[in-house]
PLY file of the C-alpha trace (Angstrom):
ply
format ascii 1.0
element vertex 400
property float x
property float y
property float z
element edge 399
property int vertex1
property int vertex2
end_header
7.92 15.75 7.88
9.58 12.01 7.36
12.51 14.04 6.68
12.15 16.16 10.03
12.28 13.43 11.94
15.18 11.30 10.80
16.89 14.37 11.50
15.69 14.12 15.28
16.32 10.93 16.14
19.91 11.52 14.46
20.76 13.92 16.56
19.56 11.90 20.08
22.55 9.33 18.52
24.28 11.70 20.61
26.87 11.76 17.53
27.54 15.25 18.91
27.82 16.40 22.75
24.39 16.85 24.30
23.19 18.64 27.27
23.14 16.67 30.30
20.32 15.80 32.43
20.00 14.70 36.06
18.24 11.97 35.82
18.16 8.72 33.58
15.41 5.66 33.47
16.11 2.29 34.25
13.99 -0.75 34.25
13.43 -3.32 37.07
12.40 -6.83 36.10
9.61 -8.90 37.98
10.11 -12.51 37.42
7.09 -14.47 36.71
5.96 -18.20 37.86
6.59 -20.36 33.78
4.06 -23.67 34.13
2.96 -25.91 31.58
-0.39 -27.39 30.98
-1.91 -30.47 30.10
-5.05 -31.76 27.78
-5.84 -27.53 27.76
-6.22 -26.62 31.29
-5.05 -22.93 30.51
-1.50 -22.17 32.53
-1.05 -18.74 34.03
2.16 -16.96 34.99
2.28 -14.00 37.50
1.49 -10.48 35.96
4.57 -8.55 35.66
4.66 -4.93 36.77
5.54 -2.08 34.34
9.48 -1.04 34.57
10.19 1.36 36.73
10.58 4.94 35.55
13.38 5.55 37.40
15.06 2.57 40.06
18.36 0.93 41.52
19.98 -1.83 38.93
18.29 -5.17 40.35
21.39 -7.68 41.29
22.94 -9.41 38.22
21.35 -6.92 35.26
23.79 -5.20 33.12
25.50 -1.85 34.14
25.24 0.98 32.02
27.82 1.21 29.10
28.40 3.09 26.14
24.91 2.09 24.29
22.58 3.38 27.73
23.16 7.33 27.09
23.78 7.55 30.81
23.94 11.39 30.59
20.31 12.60 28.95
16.78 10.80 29.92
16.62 7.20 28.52
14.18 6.49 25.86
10.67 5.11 27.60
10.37 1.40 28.39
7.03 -0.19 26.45
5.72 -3.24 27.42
4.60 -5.53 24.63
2.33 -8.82 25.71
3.09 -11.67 22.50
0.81 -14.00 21.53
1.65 -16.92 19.35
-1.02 -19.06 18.43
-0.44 -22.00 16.17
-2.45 -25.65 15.24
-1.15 -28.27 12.93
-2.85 -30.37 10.58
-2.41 -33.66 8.85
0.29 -34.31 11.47
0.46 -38.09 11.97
2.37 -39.66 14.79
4.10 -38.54 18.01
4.80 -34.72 17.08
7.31 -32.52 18.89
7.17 -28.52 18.12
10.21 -25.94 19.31
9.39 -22.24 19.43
12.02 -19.33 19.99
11.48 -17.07 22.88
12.93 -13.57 23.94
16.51 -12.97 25.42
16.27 -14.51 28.97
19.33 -12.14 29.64
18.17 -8.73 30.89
19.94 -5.60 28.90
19.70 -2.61 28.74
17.13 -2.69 25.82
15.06 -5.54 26.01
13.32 -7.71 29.46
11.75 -10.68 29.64
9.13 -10.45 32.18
7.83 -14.35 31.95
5.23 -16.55 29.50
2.30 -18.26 29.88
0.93 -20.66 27.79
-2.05 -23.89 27.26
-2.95 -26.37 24.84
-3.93 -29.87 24.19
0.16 -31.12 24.61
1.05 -34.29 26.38
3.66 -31.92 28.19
5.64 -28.58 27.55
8.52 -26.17 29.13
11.08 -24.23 28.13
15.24 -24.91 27.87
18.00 -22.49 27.80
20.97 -22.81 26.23
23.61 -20.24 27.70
26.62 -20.52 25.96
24.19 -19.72 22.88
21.97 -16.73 24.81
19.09 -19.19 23.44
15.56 -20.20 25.05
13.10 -22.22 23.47
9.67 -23.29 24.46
9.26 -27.13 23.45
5.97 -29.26 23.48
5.22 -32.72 22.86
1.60 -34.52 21.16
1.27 -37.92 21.64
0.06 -39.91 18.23
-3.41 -39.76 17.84
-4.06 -36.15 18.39
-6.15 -35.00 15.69
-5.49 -31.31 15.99
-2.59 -30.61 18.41
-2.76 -27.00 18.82
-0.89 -24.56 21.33
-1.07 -20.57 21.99
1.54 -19.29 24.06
2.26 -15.69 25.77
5.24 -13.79 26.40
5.50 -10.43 28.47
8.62 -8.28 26.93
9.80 -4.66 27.78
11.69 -2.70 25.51
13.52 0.43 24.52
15.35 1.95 21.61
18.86 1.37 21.52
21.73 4.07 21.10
25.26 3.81 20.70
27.50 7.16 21.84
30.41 7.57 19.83
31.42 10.43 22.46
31.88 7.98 25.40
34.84 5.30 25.67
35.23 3.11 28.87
32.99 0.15 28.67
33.97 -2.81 30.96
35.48 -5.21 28.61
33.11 -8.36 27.56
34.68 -12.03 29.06
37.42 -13.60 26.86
35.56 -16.55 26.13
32.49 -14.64 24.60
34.32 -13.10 22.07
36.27 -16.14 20.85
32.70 -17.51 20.52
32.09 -14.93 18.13
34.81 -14.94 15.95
34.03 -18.75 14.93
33.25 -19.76 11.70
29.78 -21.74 11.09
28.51 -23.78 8.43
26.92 -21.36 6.63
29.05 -18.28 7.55
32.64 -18.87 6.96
35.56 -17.15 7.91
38.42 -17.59 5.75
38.94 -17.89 1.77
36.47 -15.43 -0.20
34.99 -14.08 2.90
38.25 -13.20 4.28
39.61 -11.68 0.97
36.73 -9.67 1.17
36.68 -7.99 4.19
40.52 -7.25 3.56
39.29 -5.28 0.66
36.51 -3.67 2.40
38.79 -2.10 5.44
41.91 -1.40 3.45
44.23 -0.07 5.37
42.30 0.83 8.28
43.40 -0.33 11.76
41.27 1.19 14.06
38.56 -1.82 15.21
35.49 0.84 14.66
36.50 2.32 12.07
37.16 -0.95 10.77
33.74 -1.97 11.28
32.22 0.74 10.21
33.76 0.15 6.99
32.64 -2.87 6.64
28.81 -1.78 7.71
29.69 0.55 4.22
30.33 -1.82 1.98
27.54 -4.26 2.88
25.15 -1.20 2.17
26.62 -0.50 -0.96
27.65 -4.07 -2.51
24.18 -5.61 -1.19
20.63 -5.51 -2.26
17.26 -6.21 -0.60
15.52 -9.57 -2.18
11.83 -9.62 -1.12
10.98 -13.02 -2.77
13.33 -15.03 -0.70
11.41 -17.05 1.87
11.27 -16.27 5.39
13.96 -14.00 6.48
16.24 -15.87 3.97
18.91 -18.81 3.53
21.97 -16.57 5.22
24.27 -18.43 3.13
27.02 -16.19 2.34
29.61 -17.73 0.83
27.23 -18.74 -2.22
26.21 -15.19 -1.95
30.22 -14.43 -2.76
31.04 -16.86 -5.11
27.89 -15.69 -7.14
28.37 -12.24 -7.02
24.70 -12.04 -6.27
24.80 -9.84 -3.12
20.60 -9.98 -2.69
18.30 -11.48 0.03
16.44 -10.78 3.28
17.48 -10.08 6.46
19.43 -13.19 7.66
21.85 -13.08 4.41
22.58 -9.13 4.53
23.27 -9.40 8.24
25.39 -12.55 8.47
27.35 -11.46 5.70
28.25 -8.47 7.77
28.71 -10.51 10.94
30.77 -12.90 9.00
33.48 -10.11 7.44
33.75 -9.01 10.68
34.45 -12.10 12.19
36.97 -12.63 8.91
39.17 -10.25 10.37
39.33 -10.26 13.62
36.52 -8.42 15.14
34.13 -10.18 17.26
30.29 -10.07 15.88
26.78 -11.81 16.55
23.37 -11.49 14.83
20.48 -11.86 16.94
17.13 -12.95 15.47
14.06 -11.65 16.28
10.66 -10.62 15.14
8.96 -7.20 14.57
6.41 -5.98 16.85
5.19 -2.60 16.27
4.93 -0.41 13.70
8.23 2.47 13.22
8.66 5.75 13.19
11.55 6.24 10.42
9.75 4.20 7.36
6.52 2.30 7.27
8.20 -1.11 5.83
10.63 -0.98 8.76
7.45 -1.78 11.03
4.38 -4.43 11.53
1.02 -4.63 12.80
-1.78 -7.37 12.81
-0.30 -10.61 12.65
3.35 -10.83 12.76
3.95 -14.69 12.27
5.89 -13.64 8.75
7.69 -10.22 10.35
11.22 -12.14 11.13
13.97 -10.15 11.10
17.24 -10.61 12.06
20.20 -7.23 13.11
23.63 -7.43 14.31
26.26 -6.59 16.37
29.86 -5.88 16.73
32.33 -5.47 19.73
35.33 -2.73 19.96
37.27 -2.56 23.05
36.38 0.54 25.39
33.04 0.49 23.60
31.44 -2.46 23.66
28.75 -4.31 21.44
27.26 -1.66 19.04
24.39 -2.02 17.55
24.05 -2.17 13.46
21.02 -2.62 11.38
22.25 -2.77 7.63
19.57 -5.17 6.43
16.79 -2.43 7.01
18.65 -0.01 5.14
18.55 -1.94 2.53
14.82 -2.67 2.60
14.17 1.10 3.50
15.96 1.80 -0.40
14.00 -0.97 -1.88
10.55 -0.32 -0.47
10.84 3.49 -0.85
12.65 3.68 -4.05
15.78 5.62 -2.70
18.10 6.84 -4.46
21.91 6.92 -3.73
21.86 10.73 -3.07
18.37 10.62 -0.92
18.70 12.97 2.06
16.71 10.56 3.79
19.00 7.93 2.96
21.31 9.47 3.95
20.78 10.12 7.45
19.23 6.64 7.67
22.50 4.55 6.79
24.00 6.80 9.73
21.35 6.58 11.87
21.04 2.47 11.82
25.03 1.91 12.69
23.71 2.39 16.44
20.71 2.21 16.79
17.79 -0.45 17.03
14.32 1.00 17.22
12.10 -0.70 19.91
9.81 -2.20 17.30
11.63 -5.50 17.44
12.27 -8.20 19.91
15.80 -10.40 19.95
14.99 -14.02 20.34
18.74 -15.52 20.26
22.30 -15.34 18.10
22.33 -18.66 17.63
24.22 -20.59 14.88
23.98 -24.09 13.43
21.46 -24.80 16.44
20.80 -28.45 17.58
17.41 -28.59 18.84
17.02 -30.40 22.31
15.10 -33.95 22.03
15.14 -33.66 17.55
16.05 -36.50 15.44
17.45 -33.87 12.38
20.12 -32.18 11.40
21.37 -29.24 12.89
19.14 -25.78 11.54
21.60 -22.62 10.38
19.68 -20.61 12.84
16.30 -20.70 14.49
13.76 -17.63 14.31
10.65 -19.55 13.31
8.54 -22.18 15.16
9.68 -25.75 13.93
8.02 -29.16 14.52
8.89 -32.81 13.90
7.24 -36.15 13.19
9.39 -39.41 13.02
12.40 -38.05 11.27
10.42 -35.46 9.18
10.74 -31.70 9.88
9.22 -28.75 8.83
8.53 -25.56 10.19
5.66 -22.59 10.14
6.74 -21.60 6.35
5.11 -24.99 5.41
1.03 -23.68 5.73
-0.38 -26.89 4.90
0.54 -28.53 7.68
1.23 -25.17 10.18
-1.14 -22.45 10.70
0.43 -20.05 12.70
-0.17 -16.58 13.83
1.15 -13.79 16.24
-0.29 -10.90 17.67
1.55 -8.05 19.88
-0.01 -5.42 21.52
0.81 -2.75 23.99
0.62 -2.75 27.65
-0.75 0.63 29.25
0.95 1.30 32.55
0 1
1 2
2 3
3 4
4 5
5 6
6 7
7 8
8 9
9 10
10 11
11 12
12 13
13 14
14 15
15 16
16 17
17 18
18 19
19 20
20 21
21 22
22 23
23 24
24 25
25 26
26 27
27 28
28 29
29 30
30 31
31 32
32 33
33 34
34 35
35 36
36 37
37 38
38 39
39 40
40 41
41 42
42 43
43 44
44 45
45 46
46 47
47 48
48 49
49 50
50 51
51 52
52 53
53 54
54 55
55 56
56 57
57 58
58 59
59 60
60 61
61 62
62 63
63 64
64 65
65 66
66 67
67 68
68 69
69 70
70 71
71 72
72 73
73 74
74 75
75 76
76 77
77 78
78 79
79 80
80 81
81 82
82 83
83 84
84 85
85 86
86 87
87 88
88 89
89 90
90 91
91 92
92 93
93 94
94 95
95 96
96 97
97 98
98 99
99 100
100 101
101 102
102 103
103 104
104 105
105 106
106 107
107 108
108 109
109 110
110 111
111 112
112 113
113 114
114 115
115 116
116 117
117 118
118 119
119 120
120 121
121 122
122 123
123 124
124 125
125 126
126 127
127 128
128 129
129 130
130 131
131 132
132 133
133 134
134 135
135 136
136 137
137 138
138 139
139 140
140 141
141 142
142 143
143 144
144 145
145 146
146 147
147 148
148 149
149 150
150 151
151 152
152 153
153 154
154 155
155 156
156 157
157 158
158 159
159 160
160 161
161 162
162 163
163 164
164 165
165 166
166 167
167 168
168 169
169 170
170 171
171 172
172 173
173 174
174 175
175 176
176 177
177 178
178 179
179 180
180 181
181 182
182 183
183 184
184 185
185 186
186 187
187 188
188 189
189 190
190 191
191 192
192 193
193 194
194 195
195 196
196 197
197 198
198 199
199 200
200 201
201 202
202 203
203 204
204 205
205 206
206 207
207 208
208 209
209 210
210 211
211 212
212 213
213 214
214 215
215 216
216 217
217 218
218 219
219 220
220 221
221 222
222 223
223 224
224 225
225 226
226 227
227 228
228 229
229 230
230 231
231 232
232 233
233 234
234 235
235 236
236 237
237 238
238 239
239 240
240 241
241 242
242 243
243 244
244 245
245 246
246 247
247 248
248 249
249 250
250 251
251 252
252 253
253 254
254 255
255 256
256 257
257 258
258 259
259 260
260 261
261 262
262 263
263 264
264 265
265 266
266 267
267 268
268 269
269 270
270 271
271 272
272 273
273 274
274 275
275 276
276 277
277 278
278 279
279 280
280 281
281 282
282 283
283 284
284 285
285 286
286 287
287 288
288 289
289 290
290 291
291 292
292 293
293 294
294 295
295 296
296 297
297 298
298 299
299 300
300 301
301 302
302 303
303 304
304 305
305 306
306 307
307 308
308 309
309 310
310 311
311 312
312 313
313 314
314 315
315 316
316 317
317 318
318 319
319 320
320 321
321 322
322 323
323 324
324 325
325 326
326 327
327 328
328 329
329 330
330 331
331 332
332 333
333 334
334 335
335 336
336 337
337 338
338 339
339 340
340 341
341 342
342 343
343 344
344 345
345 346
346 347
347 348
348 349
349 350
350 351
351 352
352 353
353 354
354 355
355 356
356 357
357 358
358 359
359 360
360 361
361 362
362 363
363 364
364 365
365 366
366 367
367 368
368 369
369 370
370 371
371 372
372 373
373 374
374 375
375 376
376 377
377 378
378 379
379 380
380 381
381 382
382 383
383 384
384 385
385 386
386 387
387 388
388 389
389 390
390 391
391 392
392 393
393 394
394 395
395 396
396 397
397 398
398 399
């Protein structure tokens, strides 16, 4: 049955030539009033309306490419409320938390459609950071709280993501974004080991998706899936190279894709996020119940006259290590084919942020942000720390 339907959602890749339908689905978003609230008088945001089934492209979202299958019915929209509830303990002086949010950039996969949020904060709001595709939701305790404690909820439509290998003519993505993502950062290098290494991993091979497909290859079969790492891991590749120990979560087995790619020329971002749902392809590749340790992060890579496509090689790797695949698995097969173009809607991108400065901190710059932090004096520490944090999320379904 698993089996069956691999096979089915392989085929709606649209790897080969599919009938073609006369209509297609696109969302509409409804923005919603974001207020803050003081000594926990609750704040309330305007309720969002469903996405249209079918509608006109609202002014400013992004145009169909190669990823929106413009030619057969787009996959459903499902609208997910978030709920992040978190209170901190044996805090001691003026305390300042940061929280990722969802994408404030609609696509053609995932809309924001507003927060809400209360709590006993001296004040709260939410920054963006363009140039990084980053918001965060920041709130402030004066000293002398005994409990600060927040809950905060976001509104988020999404839809599985497809990349067509059939269809070429994507408008091309502004110069300036994909210098951004060629850079180097601390933790993700471009040149030296990295470098030598993606040389060996394409070869010979010139064309840019080949080339990155190549690359997607030999991060599935150099890599392996490292469950005892905290959080969604340290994403430190070149220690990951100069070990020879190719294992961790998420964050390392993506950035060391993004970071070969970026090695060698081709542009390429991770985007951190958090799981939502539970999946259809393997159990482990979902969540239910409370999410507040269901990080994960997937990436990206751009080609010209396609676009940004969509790879997930981290989950392949946790699909072989949860369900004991072996090399020659039919299922694993079509899975390490399926996820080079194609996210599954049980996820939701907060930013692809690297070596983030948080607004108004008094630390050093993080290697990424996909977890709540806070702050005290000088001191950090963040929702992994459950003596001090207790933290939990919730998602659920909106009918309509």
């Amino acid at each position: 049955m698993l089996l069956r339907h691999f096979f089915r959602y392989w085929r709606r890749r649209r790897c080969w030539p599919q009938k073609k339908s006369k209509t297609s689905a696109k969302a509409t978003r409804r923005s919603s009033t974001k207020k803050s609230s003081r000594q926990s008088a609750p704040a309330t945001a305007e309720k969002p309306k469903a996405p249209a089934a079918a509608s006109s492209p609202q002014p400013g979202a992004e145009q169909p490419d190669a990823t929106g299958l413009p030619d057969e019915p787009a996959t459903p929209w499902r609208i997910y409320d978030i709920t992040s509830t978190i209170a901190l303990k044996e805090v001691k002086g003026k305390l300042r938390l940061w929280l990722p949010l969802a994408l404030h950039k609609d696509t053609l996969w995932q809309r924001s459609l507003g927060q809400s949020w209360q709590g006993n904060f001296t004040n709260a709001g939410i920054y963006r950071d363009p140039a990084e595709t980053m918001v965060v939701f920041y709130a402030d305790w004066n000293e002398g709280v005994d409990t600060p404690q927040l809950q905060i909820t976001s509104q988020v439509a999404k839809r599985d993501r497809h990349f067509d290998i059939t269809r070429r003519g994507n408008a091309a993505e502004r110069s300036e974004v994909l210098r951004q993502n060629l850079h180097a950062s601390n933790l993700v290098p471009t040149d030296g080991l990295v470098r030598r290494t993606a040389e060996r991993a394409v070869g010979r091979i010139q064309d840019p998706l080949a080339r990155g497909k190549a690359i997607y290859d030999w991060v599935l079969e150099n890599t392996t899936y490292d469950p005892s790492q905290p959080g969604s891991g340290r994403g430190d590749i070149e220690a990951m190279l100069d070990s020879g120990q190719l294992s961790g979560k998420s964050a390392d087995i993506t950035l060391l894709f993004v970071g070969l790619c970026r090695a060698i020329g081709i542009p390429a971002r991770p985007f951190f996020g958090q799981r939502i749902d539970s999946s259809r392809l393997f159990s482990g590749l979902g969540a239910t119940g409370n999410l507040s340790t269901e990080q994960q992060c997937r990436a990206e890579f751009y080609t010209p006259g396609y676009g940004w496509i969509p790879v997930n090689p981290a989950d392949v790797r946790k699909a072989i290590h949860d369900e004991h695949l072996s090399s020659n698995d039919p299922k694993l097969v079509v899975l390490s084919k399926l996820l080079f173009g194609f996210w599954e809607m049980n996820w939701v991108a907060f930013n692809s942020a690297l070596d983030v400065r948080l607004r108004g901190d008094n630390g050093k710059a993080l290697p990424f942000l996909v977890v709540p932090q806070a702050e005290v004096a000088a001191n950090r520490f963040d929702s992994l720390d459950t003596k001090r944090f207790s933290y939990t999320v919730h998602a659920s379904s909106v009918e309509g």
